[in-house]
N, C-alpha and C positions, 0 to 999 in steps of 0.2 A: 701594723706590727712590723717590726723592722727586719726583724730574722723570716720572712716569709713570705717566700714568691707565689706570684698563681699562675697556673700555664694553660690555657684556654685551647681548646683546637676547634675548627668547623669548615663550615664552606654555604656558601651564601645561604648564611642561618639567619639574613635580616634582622627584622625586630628584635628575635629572638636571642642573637647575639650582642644587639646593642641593650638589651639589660642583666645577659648575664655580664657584659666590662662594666657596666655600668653598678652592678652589685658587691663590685669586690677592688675597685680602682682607688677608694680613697682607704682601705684596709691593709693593702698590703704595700710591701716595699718596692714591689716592682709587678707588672702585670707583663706576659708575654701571649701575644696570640700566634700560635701557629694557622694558616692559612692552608688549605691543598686546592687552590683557584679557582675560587670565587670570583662572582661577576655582577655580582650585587651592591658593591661599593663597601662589603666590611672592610676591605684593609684599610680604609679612608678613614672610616671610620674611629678603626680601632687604633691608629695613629694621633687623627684629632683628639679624641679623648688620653692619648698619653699611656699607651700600651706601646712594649716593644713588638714588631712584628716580622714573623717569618715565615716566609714565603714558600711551601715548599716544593722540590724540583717535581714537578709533577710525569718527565720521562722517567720516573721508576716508579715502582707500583707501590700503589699510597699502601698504607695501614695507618688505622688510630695510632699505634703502639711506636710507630716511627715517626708522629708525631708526635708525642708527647716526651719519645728519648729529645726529637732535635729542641723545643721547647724550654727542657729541664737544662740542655747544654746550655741553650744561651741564657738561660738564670745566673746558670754557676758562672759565665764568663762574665758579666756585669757583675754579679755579687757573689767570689769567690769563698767569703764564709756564711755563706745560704745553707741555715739551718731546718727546713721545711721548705715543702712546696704542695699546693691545693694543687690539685689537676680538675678540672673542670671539661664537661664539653659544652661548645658553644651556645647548645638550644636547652640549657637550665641555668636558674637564678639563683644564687646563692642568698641561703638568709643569714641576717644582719648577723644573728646569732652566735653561728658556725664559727665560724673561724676562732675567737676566742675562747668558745667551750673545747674545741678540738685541740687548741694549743696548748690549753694547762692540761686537758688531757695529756698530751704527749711530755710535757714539761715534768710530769709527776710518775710516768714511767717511762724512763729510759727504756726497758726492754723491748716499747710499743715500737713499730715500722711503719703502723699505719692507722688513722682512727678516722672512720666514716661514720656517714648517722642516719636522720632518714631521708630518703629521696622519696618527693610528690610527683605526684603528674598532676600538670596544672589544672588541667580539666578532665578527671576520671569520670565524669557524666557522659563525656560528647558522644564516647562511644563504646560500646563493648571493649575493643581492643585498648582504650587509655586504660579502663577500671582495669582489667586484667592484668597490663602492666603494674601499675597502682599496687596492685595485692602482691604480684610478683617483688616487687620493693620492699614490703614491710617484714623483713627479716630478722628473725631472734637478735634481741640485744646480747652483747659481753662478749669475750672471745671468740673471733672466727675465723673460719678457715681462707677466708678470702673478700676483698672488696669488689666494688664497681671501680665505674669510670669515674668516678666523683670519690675524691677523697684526699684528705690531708697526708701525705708522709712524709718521714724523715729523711730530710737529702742525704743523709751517711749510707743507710740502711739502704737508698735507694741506688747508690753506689756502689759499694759493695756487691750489690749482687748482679751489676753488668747493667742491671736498669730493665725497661722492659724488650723483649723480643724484637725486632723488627719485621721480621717473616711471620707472623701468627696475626691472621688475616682474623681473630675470632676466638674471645675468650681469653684476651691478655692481661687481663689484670687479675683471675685465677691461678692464670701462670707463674705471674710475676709472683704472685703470694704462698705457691709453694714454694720457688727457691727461696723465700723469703725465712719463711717458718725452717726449711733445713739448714738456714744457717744461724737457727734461735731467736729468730724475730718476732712479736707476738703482733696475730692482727684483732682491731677492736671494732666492734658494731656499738657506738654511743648512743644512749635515750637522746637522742636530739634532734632537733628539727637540723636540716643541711643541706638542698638545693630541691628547686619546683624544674619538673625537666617538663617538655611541651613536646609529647608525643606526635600531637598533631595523625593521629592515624584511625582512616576512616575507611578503610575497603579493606575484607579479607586477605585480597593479594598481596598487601603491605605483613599481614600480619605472618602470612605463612612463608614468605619470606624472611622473614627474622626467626621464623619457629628454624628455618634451613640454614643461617648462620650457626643456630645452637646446635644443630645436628654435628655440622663442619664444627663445632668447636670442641665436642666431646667428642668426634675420633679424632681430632688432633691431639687433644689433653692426653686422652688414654693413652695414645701410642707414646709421648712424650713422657710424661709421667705417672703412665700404668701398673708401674710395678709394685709389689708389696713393700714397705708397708701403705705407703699414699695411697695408690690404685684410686688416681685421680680419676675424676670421671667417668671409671669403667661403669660404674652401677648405671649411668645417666646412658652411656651409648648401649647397653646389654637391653636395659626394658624398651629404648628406640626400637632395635632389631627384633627384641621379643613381637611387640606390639605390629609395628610398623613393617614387616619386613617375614617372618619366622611364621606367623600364627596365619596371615592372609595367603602366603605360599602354601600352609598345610591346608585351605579351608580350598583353597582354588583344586589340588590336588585330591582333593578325596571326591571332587565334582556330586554332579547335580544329584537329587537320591540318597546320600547313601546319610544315615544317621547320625554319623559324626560332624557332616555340615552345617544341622542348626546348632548342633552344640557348640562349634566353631565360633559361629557368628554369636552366637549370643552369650560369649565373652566380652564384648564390649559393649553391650548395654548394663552385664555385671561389672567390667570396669570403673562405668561412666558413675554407678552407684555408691562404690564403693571407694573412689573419688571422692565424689559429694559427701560421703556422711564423715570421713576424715575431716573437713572444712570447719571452723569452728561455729559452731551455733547462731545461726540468724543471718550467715553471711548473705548479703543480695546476691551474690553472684556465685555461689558456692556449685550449684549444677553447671553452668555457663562454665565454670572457668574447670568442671572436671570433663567436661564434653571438650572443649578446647585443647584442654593435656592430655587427651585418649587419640583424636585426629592431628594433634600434634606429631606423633610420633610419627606419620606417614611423609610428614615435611621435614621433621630430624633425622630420619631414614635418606630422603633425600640431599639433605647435606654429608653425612655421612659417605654417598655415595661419593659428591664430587671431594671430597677428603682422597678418597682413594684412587679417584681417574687421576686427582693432582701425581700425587703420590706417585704412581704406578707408571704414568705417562713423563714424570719429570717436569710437568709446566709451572711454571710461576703463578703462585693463585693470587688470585682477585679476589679485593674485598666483597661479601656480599652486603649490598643496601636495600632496606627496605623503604625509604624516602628521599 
């Protein structure tokens, strides 16, 4: 499709990068791969195969989100009337599908900004943590409040609105989708099949690591755009602190004896339940994944924290990686 760039980001995503170029090279008008230096041979790669590639300075502090603005730039510099652009990240494949349901999608409402669909994990079997992603991904179809990393938008819409953050270490494409929606932009979750991502994640340490990007990203939102009527993410960082932070300070403080400690504690076995039966019917994973959102909170609690030593202290935050 000729009105329709795709802009790839990664860092030595190997294999995994050479099929998601490889899923979307002969689709669109131009393919851009941003780079944050890799040592795997994808820029070779992604050259040989006929991607533009960009390199980025790696003495300033990465973010997704500053890769994907330098990306989109050099779209528009090559193809100044670039009416769409996919953003992909490097360790998911886009299906054959996508890109032309997404386009007449956007072709048929103007007022749309942005139309994404479903995102798989390649292998939600391997391990506890792909399934849980997995389920994390399957998000009410029709109007939303916000995308992922993976999705089609309107180069104007994405203009207009300054594009995404550069400093927002976590959570940038919720970001971006509010200032989007405040300046009347509508965003769309499609019935459609739309990239296989490859979690590749098989030790807790990986997982609760990404549970502390979500922490750091709901006090960033909140403070950002906490206010009424949005009050972005405040409910997401409030039940963190409830759970994670608020209710283990009260259980430690009323100490050993005294009656209100097991009643304390055995709030998160009634959590963990009450969880689970929200889940819809027959889910495999439906305890698993409410046990996982209940000791979640003590790693979002932990993100959370470094939000504020950032903050408070003035330093430059780093991305956090969980692979």
């Amino acid at each position: 499709m000729k009105d329709i760039a795709v802009v790839a980001i990664g860092r030595n995503e190997g294999v995994r990068l050479e099929r998601c170029l490889r899923s979307v090279i002969q689709q669109a008008a131009l393919v851009v791969y941003v780079d944050s230096g890799s040592t795997d041979g994808s820029v070779a790669f992604a050259k040989n195969i006929g991607a533009q590639v960009v390199a980025l300075d790696m003495s300033k502090p990465f973010t997704a989100a500053r890769a994907r603005n330098e990306g989109f730039q050099r779209a528009l510099a090559q193809q100044p009337d670039l009416a769409y652009v996919q953003f992909v990240d490097g360790d998911c494949e886009v299906v054959a599908t996508w890109l032309p349901q997404a386009h007449a999608f956007l072709e048929q409402h103007p007022d749309a900004a942005a139309a994404c669909g479903r995102r798989r994990e390649r292998h939600p079997q391997a391990t506890i943590y792909n399934q849980l992603c997995d389920e994390e991904w399957n998000t009410p179809i029709g109007e939303a409040k916000a995308c992922g990393g993976d999705v089609l938008m309107r180069a104007s819409a994405l203009t207009q609105s300054g594009g995404y953050r550069d400093d927002v270490i976590a959570g940038e494409e919720p970001e971006l989708c509010v200032r989007l929606r405040q300046k009347g932009w509508r965003i769309w979750r499609l019935d459609c099949e739309m990239t296989l991502h490859d979690a590749n994640m098989t030790q807790f340490q990986q997982w609760w690591m990404r549970a502390v990007r979500c922490g750091y990203a709901y006090a960033l939102g909140a403070q950002l755009h906490g206010h009424p009527p949005e009050k972005h993410w405040v409910g997401e960082r409030n039940r963190a602190l409830l759970w994670g932070l608020l209710l283990p300070t009260a259980v430690m403080l009323l100490g050993i004896g005294s009656p209100w400690l097991l009643l304390g504690l055995a709030a998160y076995p009634a959590q963990i339940a009450r969880l689970a039966r929200r889940q819809p019917a027959g889910q495999p994973a439906s305890w698993a994944r409410a046990w996982f959102s209940t000791i979640g909170k003590f790693a979002e609690v932990q993100g959370i924290g470094r939000y504020w030593r950032d903050r408070l202290m003035a330093r430059t935050p780093r991305i956090i990686e969980y692979k």
